[in-house]
C-alpha positions as CSV (number, residue, x, y, z in Angstrom):
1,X,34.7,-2.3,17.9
2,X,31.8,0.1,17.2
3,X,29.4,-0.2,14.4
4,X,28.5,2.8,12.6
5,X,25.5,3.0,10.8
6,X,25.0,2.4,6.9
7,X,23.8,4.8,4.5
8,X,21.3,2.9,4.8
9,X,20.8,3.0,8.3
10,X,20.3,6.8,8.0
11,X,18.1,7.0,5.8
12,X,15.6,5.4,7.5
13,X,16.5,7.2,11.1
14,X,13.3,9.5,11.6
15,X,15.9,12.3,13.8
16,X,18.0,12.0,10.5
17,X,14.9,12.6,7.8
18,X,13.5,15.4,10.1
19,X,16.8,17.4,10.7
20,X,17.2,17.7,7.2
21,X,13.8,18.7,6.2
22,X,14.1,21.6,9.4
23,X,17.3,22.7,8.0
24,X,15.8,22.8,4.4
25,X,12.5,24.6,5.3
26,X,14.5,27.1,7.3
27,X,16.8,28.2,4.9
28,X,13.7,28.0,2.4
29,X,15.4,25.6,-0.2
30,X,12.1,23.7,0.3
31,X,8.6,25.0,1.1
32,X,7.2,21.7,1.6
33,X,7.9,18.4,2.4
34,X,6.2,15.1,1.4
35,X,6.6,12.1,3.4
36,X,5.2,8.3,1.6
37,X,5.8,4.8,2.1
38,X,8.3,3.8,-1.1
39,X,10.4,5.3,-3.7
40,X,7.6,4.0,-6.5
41,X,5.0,6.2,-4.8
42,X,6.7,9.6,-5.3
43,X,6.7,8.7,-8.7
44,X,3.3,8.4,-9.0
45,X,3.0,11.9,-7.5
46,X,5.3,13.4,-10.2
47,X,3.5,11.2,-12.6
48,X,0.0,13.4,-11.7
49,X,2.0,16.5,-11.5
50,X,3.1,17.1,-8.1
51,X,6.6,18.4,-9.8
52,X,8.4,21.5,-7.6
53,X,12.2,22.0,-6.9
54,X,10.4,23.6,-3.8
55,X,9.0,20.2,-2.5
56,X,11.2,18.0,-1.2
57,X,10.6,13.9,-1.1
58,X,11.0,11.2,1.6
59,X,10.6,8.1,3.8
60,X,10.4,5.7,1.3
61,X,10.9,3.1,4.0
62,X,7.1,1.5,4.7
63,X,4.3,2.7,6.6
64,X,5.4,2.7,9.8
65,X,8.3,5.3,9.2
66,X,5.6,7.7,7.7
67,X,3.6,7.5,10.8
68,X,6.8,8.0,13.3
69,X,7.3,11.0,11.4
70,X,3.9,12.5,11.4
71,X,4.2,12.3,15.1
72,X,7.5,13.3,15.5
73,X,7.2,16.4,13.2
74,X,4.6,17.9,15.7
75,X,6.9,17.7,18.5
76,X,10.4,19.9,19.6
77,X,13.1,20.2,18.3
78,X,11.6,19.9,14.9
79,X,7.8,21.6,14.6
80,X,7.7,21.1,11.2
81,X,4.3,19.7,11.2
82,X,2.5,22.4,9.0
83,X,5.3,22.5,6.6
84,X,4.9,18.4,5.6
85,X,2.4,16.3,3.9
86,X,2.0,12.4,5.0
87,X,0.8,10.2,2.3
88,X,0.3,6.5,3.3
89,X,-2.2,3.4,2.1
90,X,-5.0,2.6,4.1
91,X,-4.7,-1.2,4.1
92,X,-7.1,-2.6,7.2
93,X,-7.0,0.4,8.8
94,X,-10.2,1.0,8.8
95,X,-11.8,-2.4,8.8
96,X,-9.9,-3.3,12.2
97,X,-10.2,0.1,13.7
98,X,-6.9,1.7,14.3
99,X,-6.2,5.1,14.2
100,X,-6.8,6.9,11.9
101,X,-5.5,10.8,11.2
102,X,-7.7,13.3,10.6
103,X,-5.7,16.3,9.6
104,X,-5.9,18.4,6.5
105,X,-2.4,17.2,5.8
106,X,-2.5,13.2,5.8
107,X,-3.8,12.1,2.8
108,X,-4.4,8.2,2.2
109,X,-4.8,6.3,-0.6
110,X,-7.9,4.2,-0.7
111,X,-9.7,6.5,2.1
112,X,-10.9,9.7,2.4
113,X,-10.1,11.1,5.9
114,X,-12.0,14.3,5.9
115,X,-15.7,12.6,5.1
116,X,-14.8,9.3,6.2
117,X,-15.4,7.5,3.0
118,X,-13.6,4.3,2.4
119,X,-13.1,3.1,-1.5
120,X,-9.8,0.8,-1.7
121,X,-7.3,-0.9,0.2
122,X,-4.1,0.9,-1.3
123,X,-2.4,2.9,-4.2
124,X,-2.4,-0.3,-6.0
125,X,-6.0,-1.2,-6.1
126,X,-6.5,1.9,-7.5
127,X,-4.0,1.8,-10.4
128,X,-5.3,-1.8,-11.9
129,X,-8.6,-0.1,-12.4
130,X,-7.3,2.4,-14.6
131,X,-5.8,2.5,-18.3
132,X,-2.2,1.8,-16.4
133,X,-3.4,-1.8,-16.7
134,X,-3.9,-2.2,-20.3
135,X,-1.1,-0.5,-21.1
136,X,1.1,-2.9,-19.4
137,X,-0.8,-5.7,-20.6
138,X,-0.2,-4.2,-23.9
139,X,3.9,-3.9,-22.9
140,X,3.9,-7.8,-22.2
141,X,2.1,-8.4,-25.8
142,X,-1.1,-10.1,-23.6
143,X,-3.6,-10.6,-25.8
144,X,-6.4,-12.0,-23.1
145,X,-9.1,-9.6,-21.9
146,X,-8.4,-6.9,-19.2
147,X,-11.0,-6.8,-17.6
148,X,-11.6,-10.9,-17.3
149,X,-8.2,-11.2,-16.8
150,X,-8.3,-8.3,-13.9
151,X,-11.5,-10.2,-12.4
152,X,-9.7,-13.8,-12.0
153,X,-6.7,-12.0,-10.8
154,X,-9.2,-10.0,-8.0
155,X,-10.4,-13.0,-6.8
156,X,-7.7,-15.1,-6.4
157,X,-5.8,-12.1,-4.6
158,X,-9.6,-11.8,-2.4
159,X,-9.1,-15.5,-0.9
160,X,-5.6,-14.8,0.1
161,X,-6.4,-11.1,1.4
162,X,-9.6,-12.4,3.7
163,X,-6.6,-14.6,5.3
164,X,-4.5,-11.3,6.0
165,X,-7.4,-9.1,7.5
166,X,-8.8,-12.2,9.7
167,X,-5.4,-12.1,11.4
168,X,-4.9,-8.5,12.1
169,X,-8.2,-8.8,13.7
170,X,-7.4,-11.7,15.8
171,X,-4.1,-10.6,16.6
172,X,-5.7,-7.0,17.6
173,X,-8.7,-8.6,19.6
174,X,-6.1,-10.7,21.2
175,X,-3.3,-8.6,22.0
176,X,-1.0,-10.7,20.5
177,X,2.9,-9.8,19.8
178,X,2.9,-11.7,16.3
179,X,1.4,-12.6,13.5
180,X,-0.8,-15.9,13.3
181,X,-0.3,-16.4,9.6
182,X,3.4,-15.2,9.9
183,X,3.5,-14.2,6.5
184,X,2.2,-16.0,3.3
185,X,3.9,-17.4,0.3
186,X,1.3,-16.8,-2.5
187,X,2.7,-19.6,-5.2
188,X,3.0,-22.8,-3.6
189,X,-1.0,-22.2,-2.9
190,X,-2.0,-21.2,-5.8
191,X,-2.9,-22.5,-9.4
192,X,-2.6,-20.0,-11.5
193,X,-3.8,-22.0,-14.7
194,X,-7.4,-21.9,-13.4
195,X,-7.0,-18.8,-11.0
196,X,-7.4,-21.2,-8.1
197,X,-6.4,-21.3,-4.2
198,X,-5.5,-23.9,-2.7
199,X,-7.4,-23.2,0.6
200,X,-7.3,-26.9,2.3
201,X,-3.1,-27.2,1.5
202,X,-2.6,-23.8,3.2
203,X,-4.6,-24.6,6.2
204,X,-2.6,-27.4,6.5
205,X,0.6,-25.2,6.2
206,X,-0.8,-23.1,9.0
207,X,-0.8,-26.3,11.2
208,X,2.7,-26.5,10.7
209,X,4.3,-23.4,10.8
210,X,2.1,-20.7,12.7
211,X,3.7,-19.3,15.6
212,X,0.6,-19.0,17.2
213,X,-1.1,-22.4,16.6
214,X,-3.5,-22.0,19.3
215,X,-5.2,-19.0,17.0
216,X,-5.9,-21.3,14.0
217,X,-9.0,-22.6,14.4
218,X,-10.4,-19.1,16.0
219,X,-8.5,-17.6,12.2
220,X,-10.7,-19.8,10.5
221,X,-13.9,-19.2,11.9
222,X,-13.0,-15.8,11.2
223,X,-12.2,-16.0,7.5
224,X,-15.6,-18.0,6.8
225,X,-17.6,-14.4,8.5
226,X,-15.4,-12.3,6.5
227,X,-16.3,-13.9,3.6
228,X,-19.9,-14.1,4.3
229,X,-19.9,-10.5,5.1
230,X,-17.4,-8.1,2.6
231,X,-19.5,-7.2,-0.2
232,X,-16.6,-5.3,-2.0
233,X,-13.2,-6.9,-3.0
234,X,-11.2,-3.8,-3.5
235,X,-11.2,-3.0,0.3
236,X,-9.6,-6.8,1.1
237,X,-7.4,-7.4,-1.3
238,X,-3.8,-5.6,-1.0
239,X,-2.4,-4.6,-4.6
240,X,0.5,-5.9,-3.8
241,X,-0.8,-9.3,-4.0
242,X,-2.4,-8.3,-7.1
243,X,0.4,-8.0,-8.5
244,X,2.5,-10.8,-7.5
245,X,0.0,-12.7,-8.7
246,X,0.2,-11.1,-12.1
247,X,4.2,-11.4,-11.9
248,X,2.9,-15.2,-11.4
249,X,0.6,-15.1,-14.1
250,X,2.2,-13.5,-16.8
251,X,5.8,-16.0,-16.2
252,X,3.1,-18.5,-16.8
253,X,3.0,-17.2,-20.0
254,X,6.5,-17.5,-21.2
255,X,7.4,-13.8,-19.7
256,X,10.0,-14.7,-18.1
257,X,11.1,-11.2,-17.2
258,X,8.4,-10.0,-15.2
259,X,9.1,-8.6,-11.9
260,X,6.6,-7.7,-9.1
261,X,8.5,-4.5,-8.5
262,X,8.7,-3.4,-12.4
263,X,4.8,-3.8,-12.7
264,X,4.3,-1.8,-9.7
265,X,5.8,1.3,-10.9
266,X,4.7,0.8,-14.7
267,X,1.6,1.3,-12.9
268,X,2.1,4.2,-11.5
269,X,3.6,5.8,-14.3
270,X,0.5,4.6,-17.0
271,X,-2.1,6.0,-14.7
272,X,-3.1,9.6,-16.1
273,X,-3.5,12.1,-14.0
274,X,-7.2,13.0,-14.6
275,X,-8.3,9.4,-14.2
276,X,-7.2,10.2,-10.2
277,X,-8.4,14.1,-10.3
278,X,-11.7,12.7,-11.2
279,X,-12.4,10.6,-8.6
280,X,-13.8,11.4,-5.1
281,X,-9.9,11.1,-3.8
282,X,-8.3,12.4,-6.2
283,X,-10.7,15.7,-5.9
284,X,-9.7,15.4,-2.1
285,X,-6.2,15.3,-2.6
286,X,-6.3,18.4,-4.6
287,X,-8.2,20.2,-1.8
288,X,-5.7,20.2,0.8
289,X,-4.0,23.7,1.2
290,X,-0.7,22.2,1.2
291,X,-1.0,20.6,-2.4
292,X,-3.6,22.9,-4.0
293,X,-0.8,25.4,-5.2
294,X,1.7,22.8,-6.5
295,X,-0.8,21.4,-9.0
């Protein structure tokens, strides 16, 4: 029996997403199209005032759908490449040396790709240092300070993203076809009471469960340079452990309700839009001929 593909399916199919932006650029019901990683981060967009029925939205599907597209849009039968604008996080780009785009029209959050300045690690890290946090402290009725509370929070989230860059760069230096953490579970090594990790218990874990066991110790040894070595937090940690950890945090405190995905785009829509015009990315963002008009 065949299987057709979901809706689902579809919408993540790169020959799918670029068809339809060709067909809408020709028959100029859109001007420009704007691929990012997730549904939240086209909010945040609209949030700062990239707001046109002539720009049209999507991906939405993770990084690596953003990037097939980029490449994809340069090529026949679509050669839509000057008519689209790729927005993606940096992450460990940088810091493990992949490649990086240079053109006027790929924008990332956390690094500036036109002078080579690197700030943050993603959209995320960005937001908690802006009013947006506050604010949804202030929806949660937290009475604790921000900024101490942010700081706690930024370590913990430091200990956890040290693990995550040491294995990209031992899976990149050794060619491996995995992952040697495989993923991490943030709460059963954490205390949040204190703001503590639990670093001996999840080395432990890792004896158990990595699929690449034979990595461990060489993981290790690279997590204790890392840490003698990164001066700035904001360019390990991934705001998406941030905020799990304040999901974590904040059910700690009777708040039952809170949900990783719900803080992540109150975020985005809290953060006002001359907080980002005013920084160094946000003044490069504005810059690029595609966006300049639309704001």
């Amino acid at each position: 029996m065949r299987k057709y593909p979901t809706v689902k399916d579809t919408a993540k199919n790169p020959k799918f997403i670029l068809s339809k932006a060709q067909q809408n650029i020709r028959s100029k019901q859109k001007d420009l199209y704007v691929f990012v990683e997730g549904e939240k981060d086209s909010r945040f967009l609209k949030n700062i005032g990239l707001v046109n029925n002539r720009i049209g939205f999507d991906g939405f599907s993770g990084k690596k759908l953003v990037k097939k597209l980029l490449i994809d849009s340069m090529n026949s039968p679509y050669c839509i490449f000057t008519k689209c604008f790729f927005i993606m996080d940096i992450d460990y780009d940088f810091l493990v040396n992949n490649k990086i785009q240079k053109y006027e029209n790929v924008f990332y959050h956390g690094y500036c790709n036109l002078n080579n300045l690197f700030f943050y690690n993603d959209l995320e890290m960005f937001l908690i240092h802006t009013k947006a946090f506050q604010k949804l402290l202030n929806e949660f009725d937290i009475e604790e300070d921000a900024n101490l509370l942010k700081s706690n929070l930024l370590s913990l989230a430091f200990e956890i993203g040290i693990y995550r860059l040491a294995d990209e760069l031992i899976v990149k230096k050794n060619m491996l076809n995995t992952s040697v953490l495989d993923g991490i579970m943030l709460e059963p090594f954490i205390n949040i009471a204190d703001f503590s990790f639990l670093d001996f218990e999840f080395k432990e874990s890792l004896k158990l469960r990595s699929p690449k066991k034979d990595y461990l110790f060489d993981l290790f040894d690279q997590v204790d340079i890392l840490k003698s070595e990164i001066k700035d937090i904001n360019k390990t940690v991934k705001g998406h452990d941030f905020t799990e950890l304040l999901e974590i945090f904040l059910k700690y405190n009777g708040k039952k309700w809170a949900k990783q995905t719900n803080l992540e785009m109150t975020l985005r829509v809290g953060c006002e839009a001359n907080e980002f015009f005013n920084t160094d990315l946000g003044k490069s963002f504005i810059s690029r001929p595609l966006i300049n008009p639309y704001l």
